[in-house]
C-alpha positions as a Python dict, from the first residue, in 0.01 Angstrom:
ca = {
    (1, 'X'): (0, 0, 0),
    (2, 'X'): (95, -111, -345),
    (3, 'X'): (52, 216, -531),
    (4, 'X'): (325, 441, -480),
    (5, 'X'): (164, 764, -578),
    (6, 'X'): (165, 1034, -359),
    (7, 'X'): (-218, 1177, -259),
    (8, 'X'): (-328, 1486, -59),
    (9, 'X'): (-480, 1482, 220),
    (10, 'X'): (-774, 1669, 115),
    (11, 'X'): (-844, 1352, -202),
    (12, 'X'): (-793, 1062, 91),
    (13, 'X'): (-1090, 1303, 264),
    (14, 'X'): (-1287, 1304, -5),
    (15, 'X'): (-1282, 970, -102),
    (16, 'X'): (-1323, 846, 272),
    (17, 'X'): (-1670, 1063, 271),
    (18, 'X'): (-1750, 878, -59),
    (19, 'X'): (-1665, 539, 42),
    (20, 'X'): (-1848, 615, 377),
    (21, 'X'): (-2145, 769, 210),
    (22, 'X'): (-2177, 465, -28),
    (23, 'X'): (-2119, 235, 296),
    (24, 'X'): (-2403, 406, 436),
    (25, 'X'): (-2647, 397, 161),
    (26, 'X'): (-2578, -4, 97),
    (27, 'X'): (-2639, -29, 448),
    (28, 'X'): (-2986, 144, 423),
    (29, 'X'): (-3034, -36, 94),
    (30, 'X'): (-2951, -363, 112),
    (31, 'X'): (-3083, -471, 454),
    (32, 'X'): (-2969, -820, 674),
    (33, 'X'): (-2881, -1153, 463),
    (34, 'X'): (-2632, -1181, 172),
    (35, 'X'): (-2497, -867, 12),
    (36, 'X'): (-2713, -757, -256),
    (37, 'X'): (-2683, -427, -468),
    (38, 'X'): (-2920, -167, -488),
    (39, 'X'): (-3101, -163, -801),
    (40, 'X'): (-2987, 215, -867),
    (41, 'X'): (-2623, 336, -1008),
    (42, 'X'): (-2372, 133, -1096),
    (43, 'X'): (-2279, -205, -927),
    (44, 'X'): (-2051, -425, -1070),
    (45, 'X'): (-2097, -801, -934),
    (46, 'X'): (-1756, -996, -933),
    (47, 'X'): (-1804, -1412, -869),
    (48, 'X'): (-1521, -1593, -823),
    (49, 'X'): (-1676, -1921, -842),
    (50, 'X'): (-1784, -1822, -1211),
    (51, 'X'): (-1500, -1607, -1273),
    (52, 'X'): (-1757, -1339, -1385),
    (53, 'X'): (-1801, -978, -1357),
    (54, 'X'): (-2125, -800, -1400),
    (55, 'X'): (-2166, -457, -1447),
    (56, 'X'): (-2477, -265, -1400),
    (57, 'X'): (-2626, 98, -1413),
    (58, 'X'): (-2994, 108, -1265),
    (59, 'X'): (-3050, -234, -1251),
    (60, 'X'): (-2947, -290, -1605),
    (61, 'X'): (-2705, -503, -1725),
    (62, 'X'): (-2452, -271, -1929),
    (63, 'X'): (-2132, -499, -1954),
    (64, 'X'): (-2005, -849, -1849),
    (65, 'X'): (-1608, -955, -1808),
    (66, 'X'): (-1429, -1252, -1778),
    (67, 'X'): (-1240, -1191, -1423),
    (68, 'X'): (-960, -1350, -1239),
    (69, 'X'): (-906, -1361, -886),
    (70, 'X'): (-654, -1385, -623),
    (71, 'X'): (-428, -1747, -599),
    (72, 'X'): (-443, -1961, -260),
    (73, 'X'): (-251, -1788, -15),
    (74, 'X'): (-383, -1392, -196),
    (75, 'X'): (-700, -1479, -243),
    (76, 'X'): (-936, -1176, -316),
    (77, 'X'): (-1099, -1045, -25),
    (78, 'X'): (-1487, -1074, -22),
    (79, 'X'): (-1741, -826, 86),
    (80, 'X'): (-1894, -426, -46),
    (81, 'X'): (-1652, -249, -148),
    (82, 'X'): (-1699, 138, -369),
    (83, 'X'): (-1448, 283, -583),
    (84, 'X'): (-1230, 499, -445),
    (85, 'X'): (-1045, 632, -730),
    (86, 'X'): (-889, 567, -1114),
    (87, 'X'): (-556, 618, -1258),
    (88, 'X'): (-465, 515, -1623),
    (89, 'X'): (-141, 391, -1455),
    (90, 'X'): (-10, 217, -1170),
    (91, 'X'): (349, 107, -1048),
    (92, 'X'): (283, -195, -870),
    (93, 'X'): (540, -349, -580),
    (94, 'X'): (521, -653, -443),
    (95, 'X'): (789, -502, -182),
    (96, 'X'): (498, -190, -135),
    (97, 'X'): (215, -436, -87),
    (98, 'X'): (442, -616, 175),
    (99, 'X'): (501, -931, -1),
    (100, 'X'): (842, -955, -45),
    (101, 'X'): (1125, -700, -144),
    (102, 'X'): (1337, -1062, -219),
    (103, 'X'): (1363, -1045, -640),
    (104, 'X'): (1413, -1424, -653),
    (105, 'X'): (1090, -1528, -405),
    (106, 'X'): (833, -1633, -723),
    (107, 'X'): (575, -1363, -523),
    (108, 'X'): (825, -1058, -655),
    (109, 'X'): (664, -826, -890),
    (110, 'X'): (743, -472, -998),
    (111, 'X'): (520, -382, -1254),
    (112, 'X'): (322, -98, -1404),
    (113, 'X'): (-73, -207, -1445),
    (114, 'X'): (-321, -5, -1625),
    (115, 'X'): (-679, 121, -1617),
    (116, 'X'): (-689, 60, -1286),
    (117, 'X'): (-971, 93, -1062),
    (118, 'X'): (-878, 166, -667),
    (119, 'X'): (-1125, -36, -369),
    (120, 'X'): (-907, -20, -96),
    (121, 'X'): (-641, 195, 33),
    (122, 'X'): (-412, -137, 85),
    (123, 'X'): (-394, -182, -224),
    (124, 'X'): (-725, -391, -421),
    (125, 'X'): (-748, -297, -781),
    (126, 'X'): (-959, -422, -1059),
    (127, 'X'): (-709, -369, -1370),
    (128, 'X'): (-553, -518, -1701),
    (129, 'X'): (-351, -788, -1667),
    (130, 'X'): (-188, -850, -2015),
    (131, 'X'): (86, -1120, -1825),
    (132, 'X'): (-177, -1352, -1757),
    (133, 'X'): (-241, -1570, -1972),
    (134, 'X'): (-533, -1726, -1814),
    (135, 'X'): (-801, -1499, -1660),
    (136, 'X'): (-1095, -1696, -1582),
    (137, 'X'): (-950, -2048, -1581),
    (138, 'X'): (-684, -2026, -1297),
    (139, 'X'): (-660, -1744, -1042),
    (140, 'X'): (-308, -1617, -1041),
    (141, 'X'): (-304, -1281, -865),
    (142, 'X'): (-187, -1141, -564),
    (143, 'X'): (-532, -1032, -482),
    (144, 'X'): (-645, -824, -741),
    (145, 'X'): (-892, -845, -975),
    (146, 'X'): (-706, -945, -1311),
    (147, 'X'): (-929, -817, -1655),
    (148, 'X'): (-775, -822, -2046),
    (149, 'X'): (-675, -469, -2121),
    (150, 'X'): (-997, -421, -2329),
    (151, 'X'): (-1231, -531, -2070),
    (152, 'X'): (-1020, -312, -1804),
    (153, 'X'): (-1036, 48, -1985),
    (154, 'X'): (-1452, -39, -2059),
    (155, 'X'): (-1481, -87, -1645),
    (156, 'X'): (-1245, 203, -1598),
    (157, 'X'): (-1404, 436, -1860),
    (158, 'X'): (-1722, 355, -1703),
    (159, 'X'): (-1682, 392, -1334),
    (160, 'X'): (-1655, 635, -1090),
    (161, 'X'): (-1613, 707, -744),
    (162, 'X'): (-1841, 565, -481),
    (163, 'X'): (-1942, 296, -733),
    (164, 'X'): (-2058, 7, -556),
    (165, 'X'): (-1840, -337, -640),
    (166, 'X'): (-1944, -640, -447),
    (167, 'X'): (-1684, -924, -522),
    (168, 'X'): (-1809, -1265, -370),
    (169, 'X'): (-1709, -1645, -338),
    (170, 'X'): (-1314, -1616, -329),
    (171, 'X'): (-1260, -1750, -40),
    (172, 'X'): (-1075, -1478, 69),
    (173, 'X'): (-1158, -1255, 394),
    (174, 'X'): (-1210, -937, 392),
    (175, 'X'): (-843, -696, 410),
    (176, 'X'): (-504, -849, 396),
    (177, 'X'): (-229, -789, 156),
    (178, 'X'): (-316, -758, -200),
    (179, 'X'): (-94, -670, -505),
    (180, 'X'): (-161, -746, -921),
}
């Protein structure tokens, strides 16, 4: 897991009945074929092969971001996934993500990254990522989903839990190790 902040029991609970509530509801919703949202709530779109993120609340468009994706060998997991929760701050690891703990392997990170917005308990954030350079021309992460720091706090301002985020064309399966 790459955040290393400590979260009751009765929050991992809550969020699991979220994530599975949402799960259930895009099931219900969004039938056999491709994954496609639900025209109600918010949804936010991620495509890697346009590097775009679309954000939407009932059906309408409300925001669109830039977004970078995981590199070859970390690429972003596709599928559904809902937000599980926020924090304005995040220490990062590349050794808590199961990386590497090795501070010379180019993979090392220890970082903190803000506004960022939790999918997955193994670690798959949407947050800012002021060191890159590049979001949207070359995917550089370790599996999250890189936005600029303005971008990021809009998403993060405007999400909430159980909000559906479908990320698609990354290449990437679904799980596996993830970091900024």
């Amino acid at each position: 897991m790459v955040c290393q902040r400590q979260v009751s029991r009765s929050h991992v609970r809550d969020a699991a009945r979220l994530a599975l509530a949402g799960a259930l509801a895009a099931a219900l919703t969004l039938g056999t074929g491709p994954a496609r949202a639900a025209s109600a709530g918010h949804v936010s779109t991620l495509d890697a092969a346009t590097h775009q993120m679309t954000v939407t609340d009932d059906g309408r468009t409300v925001m669109t971001f830039t977004a970078g994706f995981g590199k070859p060998g970390f690429r972003t997991p596709t599928g559904t996934f809902h937000v599980l929760d926020k924090d304005a701050a995040v220490r990062m690891t590349s050794c808590s993500a199961n990386i590497t703990c090795d501070r010379h392997d180019p993979n090392y990170y220890d970082l903190v990254a803000h506004w960022a917005v939790r999918l997955t308990d193994s670690g798959l954030f949407v947050h800012a990522a002021p060191w890159d350079p590049a979001i949207g021309q070359v995917d550089s992460s370790h599996g999250c989903i890189h936005l600029s720091t303005e971008d990021a706090r809009r998403f993060y301002d405007f999400s909430r839990a159980g909000d559906t985020v479908i990320i698609k064309n990354t290449g990437g399966l679904t799980g596996g190790p993830s970091g900024p």
